[in-house]
N, C-alpha and C positions, 0 to 999 in steps of 0.2 A: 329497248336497251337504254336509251335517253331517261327516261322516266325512270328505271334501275338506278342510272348515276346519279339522277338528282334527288331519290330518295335516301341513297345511302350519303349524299350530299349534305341535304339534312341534316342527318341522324349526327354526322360530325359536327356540321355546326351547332347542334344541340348541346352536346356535350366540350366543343370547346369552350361554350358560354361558362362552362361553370370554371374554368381555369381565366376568365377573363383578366387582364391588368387594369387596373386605373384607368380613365377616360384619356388622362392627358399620359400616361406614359404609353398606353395600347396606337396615340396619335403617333407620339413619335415611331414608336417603333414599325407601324404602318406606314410611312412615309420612306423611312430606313429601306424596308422590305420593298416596296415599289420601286425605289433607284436602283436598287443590287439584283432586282429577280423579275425587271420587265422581261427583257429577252426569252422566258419561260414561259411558253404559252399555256400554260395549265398546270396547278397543281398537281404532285403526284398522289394518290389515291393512300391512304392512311388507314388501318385497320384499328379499330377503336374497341373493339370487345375486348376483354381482360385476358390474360395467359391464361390464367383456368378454365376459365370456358371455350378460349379457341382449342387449347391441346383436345377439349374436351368432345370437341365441335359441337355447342350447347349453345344456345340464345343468349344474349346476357344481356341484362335491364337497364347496364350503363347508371346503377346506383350510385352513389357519388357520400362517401369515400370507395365504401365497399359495396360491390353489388350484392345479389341476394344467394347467388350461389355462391360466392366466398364467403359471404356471415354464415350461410348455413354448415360450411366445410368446417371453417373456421381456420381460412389463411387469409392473409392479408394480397388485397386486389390490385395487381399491377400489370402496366401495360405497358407499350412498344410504344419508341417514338420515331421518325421514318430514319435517322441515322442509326438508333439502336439496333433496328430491324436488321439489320446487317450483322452486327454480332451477338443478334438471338441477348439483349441484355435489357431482361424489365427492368422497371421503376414502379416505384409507388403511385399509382394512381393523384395523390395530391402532394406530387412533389413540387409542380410550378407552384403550387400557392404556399407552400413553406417558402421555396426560394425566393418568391419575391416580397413575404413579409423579411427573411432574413436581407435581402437589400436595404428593404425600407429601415428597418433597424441600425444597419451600420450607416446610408446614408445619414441618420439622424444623428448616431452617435458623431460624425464629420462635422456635421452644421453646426452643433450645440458646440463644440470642442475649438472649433478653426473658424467659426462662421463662415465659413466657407462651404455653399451648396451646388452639391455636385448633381443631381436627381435630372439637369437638366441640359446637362452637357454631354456629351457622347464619350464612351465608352473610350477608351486610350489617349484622349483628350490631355495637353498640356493643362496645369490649373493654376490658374495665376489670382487665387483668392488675397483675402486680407488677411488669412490665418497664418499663425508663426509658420519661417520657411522652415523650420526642418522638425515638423509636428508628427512624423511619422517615429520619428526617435519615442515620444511619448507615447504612442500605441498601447504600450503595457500599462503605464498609468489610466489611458483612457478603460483598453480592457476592465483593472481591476477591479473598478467598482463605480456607478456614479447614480442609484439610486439612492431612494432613503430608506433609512431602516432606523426602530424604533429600540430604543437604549435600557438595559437591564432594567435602570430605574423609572422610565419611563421617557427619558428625555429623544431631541430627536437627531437623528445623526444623519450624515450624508453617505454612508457607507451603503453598501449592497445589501441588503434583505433579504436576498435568494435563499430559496430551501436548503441546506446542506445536500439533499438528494439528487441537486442539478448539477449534472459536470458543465456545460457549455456557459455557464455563470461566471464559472474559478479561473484563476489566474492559469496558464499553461508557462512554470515555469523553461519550459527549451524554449519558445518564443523570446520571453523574456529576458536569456541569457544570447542567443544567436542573433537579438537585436542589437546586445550590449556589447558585442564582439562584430557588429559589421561596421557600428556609430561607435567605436572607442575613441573617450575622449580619455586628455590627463583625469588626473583623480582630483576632486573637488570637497569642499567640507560640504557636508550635508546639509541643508535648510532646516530651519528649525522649524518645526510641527505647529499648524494651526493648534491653539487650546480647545477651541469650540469642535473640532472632531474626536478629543478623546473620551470615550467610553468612559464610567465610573461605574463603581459599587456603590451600594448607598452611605458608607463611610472609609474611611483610612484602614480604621483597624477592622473590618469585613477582609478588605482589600488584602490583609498585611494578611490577615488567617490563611485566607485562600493561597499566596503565594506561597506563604511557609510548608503547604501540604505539598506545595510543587515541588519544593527544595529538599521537603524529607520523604518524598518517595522517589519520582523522577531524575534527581538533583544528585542522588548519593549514584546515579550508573551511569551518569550523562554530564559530566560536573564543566560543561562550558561555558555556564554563565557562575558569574561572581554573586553570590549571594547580597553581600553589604553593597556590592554598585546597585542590583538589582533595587533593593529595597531604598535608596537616597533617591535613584530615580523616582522610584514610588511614590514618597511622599511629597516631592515635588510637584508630581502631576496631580496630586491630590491637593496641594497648597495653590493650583490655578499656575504653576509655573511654566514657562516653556520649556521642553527636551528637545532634545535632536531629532530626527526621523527615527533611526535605527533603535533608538532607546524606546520610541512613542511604539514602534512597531513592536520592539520585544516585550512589548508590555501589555500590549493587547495579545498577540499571540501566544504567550505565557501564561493571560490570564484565561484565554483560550483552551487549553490542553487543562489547566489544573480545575476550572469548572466541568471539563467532560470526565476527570478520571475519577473528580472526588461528589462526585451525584448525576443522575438520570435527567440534568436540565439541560436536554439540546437546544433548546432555544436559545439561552443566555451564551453558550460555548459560542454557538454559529453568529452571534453578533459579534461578539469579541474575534469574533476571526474575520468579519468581515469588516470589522473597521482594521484589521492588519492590512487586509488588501489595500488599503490605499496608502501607506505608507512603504510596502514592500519593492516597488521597483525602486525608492529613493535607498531602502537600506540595504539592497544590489546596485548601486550607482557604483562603486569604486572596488576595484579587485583588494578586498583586503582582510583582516581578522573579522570585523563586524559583521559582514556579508556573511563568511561563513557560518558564522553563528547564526544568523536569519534562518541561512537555508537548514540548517538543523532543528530550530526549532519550526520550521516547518516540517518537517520530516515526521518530526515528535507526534504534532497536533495528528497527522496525514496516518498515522499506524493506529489513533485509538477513535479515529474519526472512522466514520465512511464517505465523508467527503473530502475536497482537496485533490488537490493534482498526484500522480503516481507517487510515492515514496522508493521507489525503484529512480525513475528517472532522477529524483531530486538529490539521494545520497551520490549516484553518479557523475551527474553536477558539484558536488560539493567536493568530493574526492579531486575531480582535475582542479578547482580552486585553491585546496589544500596544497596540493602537488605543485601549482603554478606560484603559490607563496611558498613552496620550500619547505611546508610545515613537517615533513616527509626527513628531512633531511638533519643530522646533527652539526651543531655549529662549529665552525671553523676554531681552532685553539688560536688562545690571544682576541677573538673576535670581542668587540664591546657588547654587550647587552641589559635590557633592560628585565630586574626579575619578575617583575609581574605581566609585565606584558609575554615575557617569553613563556611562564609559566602559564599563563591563559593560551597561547598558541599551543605549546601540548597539551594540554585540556581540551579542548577546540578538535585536535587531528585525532588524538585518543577514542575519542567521543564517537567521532566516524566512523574509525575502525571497529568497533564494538559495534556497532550498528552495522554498517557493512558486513563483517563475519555472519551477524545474528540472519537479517535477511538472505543474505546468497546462502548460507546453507541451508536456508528454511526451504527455499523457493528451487534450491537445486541448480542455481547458476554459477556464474565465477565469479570472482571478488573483484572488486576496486583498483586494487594493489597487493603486487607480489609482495610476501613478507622480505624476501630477499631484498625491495629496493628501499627496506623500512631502516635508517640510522640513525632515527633521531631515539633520544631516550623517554624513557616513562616519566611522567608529570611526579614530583617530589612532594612528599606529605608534611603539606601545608594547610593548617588551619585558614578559616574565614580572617584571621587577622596577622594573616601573612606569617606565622610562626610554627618554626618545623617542629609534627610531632610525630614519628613513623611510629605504626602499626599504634594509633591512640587519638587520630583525628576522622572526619567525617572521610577526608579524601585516601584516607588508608581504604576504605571500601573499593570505589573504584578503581584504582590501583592494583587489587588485589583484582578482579573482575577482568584488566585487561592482561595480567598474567596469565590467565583461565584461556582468555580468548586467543591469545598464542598459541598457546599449547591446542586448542580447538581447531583452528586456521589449518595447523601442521597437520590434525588427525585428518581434515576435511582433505588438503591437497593429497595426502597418501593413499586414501584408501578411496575417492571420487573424482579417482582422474583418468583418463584415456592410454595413461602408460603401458606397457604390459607386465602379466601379472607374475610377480615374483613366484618362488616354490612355495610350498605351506611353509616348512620350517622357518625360513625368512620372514613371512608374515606374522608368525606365530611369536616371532622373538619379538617384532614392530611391535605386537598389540602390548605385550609383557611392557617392553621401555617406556611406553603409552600410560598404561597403569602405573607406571610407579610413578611418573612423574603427576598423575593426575594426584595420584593419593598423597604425595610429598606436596601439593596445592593445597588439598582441604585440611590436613592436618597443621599448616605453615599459616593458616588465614586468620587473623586477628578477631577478636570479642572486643563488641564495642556494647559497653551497656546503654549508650545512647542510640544506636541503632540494632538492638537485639534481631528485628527478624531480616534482615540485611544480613548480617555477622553470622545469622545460622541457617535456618530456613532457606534464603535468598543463594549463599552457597552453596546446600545441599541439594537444592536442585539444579544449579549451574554444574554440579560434579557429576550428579548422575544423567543428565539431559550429554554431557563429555561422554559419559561412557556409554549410552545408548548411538550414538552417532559412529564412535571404534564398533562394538560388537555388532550391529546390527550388519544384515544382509548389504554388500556395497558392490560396486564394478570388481574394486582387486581384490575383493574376497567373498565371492557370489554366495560361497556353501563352508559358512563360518564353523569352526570344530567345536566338539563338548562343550569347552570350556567357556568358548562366546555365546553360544548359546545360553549357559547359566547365566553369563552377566545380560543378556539381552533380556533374558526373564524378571529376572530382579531389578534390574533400571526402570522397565516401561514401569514396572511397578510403581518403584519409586516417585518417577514422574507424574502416576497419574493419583497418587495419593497427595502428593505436593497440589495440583490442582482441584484435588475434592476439597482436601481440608481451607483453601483458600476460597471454595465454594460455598461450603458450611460454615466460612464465616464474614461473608457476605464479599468476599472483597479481589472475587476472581475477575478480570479483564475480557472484556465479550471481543475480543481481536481477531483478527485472523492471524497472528503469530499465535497466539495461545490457543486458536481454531486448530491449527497444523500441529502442536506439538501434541496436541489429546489426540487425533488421532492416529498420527504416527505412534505414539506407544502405544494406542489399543490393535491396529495392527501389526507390530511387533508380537506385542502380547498370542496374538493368533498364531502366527508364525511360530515360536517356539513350542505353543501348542500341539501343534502338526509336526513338529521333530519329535514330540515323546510320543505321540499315535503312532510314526512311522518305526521307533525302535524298540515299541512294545510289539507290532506285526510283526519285525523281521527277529523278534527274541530276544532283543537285546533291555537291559535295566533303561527305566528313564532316565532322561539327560537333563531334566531340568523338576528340581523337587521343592515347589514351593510352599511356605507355613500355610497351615490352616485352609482357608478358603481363601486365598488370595487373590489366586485365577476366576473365581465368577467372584470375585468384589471388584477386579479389574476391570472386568468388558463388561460389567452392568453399571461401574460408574461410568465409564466412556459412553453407555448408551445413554443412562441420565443427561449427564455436560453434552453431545452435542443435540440431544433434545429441547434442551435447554438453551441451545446455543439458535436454535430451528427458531425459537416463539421471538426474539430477538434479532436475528441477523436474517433478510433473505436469504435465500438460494444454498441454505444448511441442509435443507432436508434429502437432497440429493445425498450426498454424504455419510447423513446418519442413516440413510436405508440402504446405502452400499455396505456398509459396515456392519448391520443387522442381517444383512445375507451372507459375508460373510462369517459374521461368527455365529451364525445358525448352522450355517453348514461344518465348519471346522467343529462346536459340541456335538454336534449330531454324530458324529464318528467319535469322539470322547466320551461317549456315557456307553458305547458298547464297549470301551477299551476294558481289559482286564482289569480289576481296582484297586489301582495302584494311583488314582489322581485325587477323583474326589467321589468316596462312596454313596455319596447323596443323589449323584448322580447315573449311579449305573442301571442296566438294566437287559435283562434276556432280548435274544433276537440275533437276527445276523445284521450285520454290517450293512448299512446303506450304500447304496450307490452315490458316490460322489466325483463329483467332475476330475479327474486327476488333474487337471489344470490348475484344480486351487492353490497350489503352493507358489507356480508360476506368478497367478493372478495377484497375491499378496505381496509379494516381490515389487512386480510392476506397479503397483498399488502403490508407492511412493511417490512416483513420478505421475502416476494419474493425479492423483489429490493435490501437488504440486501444480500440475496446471489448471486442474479447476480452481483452485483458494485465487491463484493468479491469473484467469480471466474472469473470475467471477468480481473480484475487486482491483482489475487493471491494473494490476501489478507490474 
């Protein structure tokens, strides 16, 4: 029995060696251990073989990460530790030596930052270092960034370097905002920007190209930065001048987002973003207009990135900012104000809202803000040099854009809410008032010959993306009539030919908004499909007749794009082969249909067996895709 306990004795001490600490912290904490757990006259007895082998009751090799029967299963080897034991909760095998390089890590970042070394003081320990007393304030700066990383043109920067593909790298803005809110101090002017940490192009006018492409794509649906501020700053930081924090930051992160949209160089993007981080907690210093333009253009970069903190939490964040400035709110009569400044605050909350609508309806959540608590009015069409030109300047675009998202917001809260559900007729007249006013929108929307595919294009698919969101399948109108059905046919269309033709000419967005809207119409597309199967079986004419071959140019472009979308984005392929079994399955019962769809297609035989649940499954297929786009990118 002796010789049993002192070999399985052993075999632990074996294996605790390979989790061992540092010589001098394994001391201390040996010392620790002997004052708290003399009284214990023995060890309690520690089962060291892996879950899978014990469930298994199999030998296990004690390989270290993984033993040899989890490589060969091909799970990951985790074990019990004697308090886990208790509530049956593994661990990874090599979690003590993450945890105490994660120590060693933040210990360092301490020392470097406060001079102040903690490694050797005990644990809940008062710290009465030389480092600033209230350095915990700064946390988010230390967070942001404090490697070096190597500058477009070669030069070298003190900015983070991290992959774009490391979350535990990036800033977590609720940290950064939950800090700013327990440490509120007054509001403070910003410090002005080391020159030696800004990022450059290899010239001005590089520099000047690249923003302009920000301004006439991003710029015309998002108009919360000032064009002419933008560019003075510009050339300043290019003449070796000092800016402000929040300027030095919009600068870097602006030029961030327009190097990722306008070329394939993540390198260059993920620098310019990572010299942002270190200016970002200062241009969140003070609850005010500038902040929230930060936190938008982080938002911007965070939807065409795959890295960056959630764009879900950040607009969220930025909404109660908005709200807590009143941007929310129309001004009091008689009140003084300034027009540019006010003018940029509606541009600024506009901005949000548009963004906000666009995500929570993508993603199938609630919005920000009720429209009900919305009084402030729409931003006035003013040119870049402050002179009104309605329906005939840049900012008549977005303008028109936040009308659209009005009218969108309304369809979203009517027909995707929890209420109960009205009679058809009721609903029927809802979709009708819906339509006219969509169609009194695109017909009412301004030609600008300086932004032709903005003024048309850009429109016609914000009108039919409106009218695929009414028609389609919803809570208050689960089993949409005839007539929604047509338009659900002819929209996904729409929509997904709006994305081919941007595909074909080179200039489609590999996102996960534009991920979700391809295939939400190529499953719509299916969906109406299976209403004309079903009213060709029960006798009835089809309900939905569309030109030519539209239907297989529909769901074989949606197989191309998210094919397409698989060789570029992880975790696509899921997706595209849920959507290929779906619409194998839905054809596969259309080429027996009578031929009344598409002759090319038909063919003798009887009818397949098909799961009657497919119609179900398409349905719920919203909400599934919904959560995968949003765990799959932390949404």
């Amino acid at each position: 029995m002796a010789a049993s306990t002192t070999g399985s004795d052993r075999d632990f001490r074996e294996q605790l060696g390979k989790f061992r600490l540092d010589p001098g912290v394994a001391a201390s904490v040996t010392s620790e251990h002997t004052r708290t757990d003399a009284h214990q006259s023995r060890s309690k007895r520690v089962s060291t073989a892996c879950e899978f082998c014990r469930k298994r009751k199999k030998k296990c090799d004690f390989r270290y990460p993984n033993c040899s029967a989890c490589t060969r299963a091909g799970v990951r080897c985790t074990v019990l530790s004697q308090g886990q034991q208790i509530f049956n909760a593994s661990v990874p095998r090599d979690q003590l030596e993450k945890l105490q390089k994660r120590v060693e890590w933040l210990e360092h970042i301490i020392r470097k930052k406060t001079g102040t070394d903690v490694s050797d003081i005990p644990t809940g320990s008062a710290v009465d270092g030389e480092g600033e007393l209230d350095w915990w304030y700064h946390v988010p700066e230390l967070i942001a960034g404090n490697q070096t990383a190597t500058s477009p043109g070669g030069a070298t920067d003190s900015s983070s370097a991290g992959s774009p593909g490391i979350a535990p790298e990036l800033p977590n803005i609720g940290e950064i905002f939950r800090d700013k809110l327990e440490n509120r101090r007054p509001s403070t002017a910003r410090p002005a920007a080391a020159p030696p940490k800004v990022l450059q192009l290899s010239s001005f006018e590089e520099a000047q190209t690249v923003a302009n492409e920000y301004f006439d794509s991003l710029g015309y649906q998002y108009p919360f930065l000032h064009r002419g501020e933008f560019m003075t700053n510009l050339r300043r930081i290019y003449n070796g001048e000092t800016v402000a924090a929040d300027a030095q930051f919009s600068y870097h992160i602006i030029m961030a987002t327009a190097v990722l949209i306008g070329s394939s160089d993540g390198t260059m993007s993920s620098s310019f973003y990572n010299a942002s981080r270190e200016t970002l907690p200062l241009a969140l210093q003070n609850e005010d207009l500038p902040a929230l333009r930060a936190l938008l253009s982080v938002a911007l970069y965070t939807m065409f990135s795959t890295s960056g903190p959630s764009v879900w939490h950040i607009l969220g964040t930025a909404m109660r900012l908005a709200t807590s400035l009143g941007l929310h709110k129309a001004k009091q009569p008689g009140q003084t104000i300034d027009l540019v400044e006010d003018q940029m605050g509606k541009r600024a909350f506009w901005s949000l809202y548009n963004l906000d609508r666009l995500t929570a309806t993508t993603l199938g959540r609630p919005v920000s803000i009720s429209d009900e608590d919305i009084t402030t009015e729409l931003p006035r069409e003013y040119d870049d040099n402050w002179v009104e030109a309605p329906g005939a300047c840049n900012m008549s675009i977005p303008v028109q854009v936040v009308r659209l998202r009005r009218i969108f917001s309304r369809i979203y809260r009517t027909f995707y809410s929890n209420r109960p559900r009205p009679p058809r007729e009721v609903v029927a007249q809802t979709i009708n008032d819906f339509r006219t006013e969509l169609d009194a929108w695109r017909n009412s929307a301004p030609l600008l010959l300086s932004a032709i595919h903005y003024s048309t294009s850009y429109f016609d698919y914000l009108y039919y993306t409106s009218l695929l969101l009414m028609y389609r399948p919803s809570p208050i109108n689960p089993a949409p009539d005839d007539a929604c059905i047509v338009g659900c046919g002819d929209s996904s269309i729409q929509v997904i030919r709006s994305y081919w033709d941007s595909y074909s000419l080179g200039k489609i967005k590999w996102i996960w908004l534009t991920l979700c809207q391809i295939y939400s119409a190529g499953i719509t597309i299916l969906w109406c499909i299976e209403q004309n199967i079903r009213a060709v079986s029960e006798g009835r004419p089809i309900l939905w007749e569309p030109k030519d071959d539209m239907v297989r140019y529909g769901v074989d472009a949606v197989i191309v794009l998210l094919e397409e979308f698989g060789k570029r984005r992880k975790g696509v392929d899921r997706l595209a082969m849920t959507f290929q079994k779906q619409s194998s399955a839905v054809l596969s019962r259309m080429v027996h249909s009578p031929p009344v769809i598409d002759d090319v297609l038909l063919m003798n035989g009887p009818v397949p067996e098909v799961d009657p649940s497919v119609v179900e499954q398409l349905f719920y297929a919203y909400d599934w895709f919904q959560d995968e786009v949003a765990t799959f990118y932390t949404l």
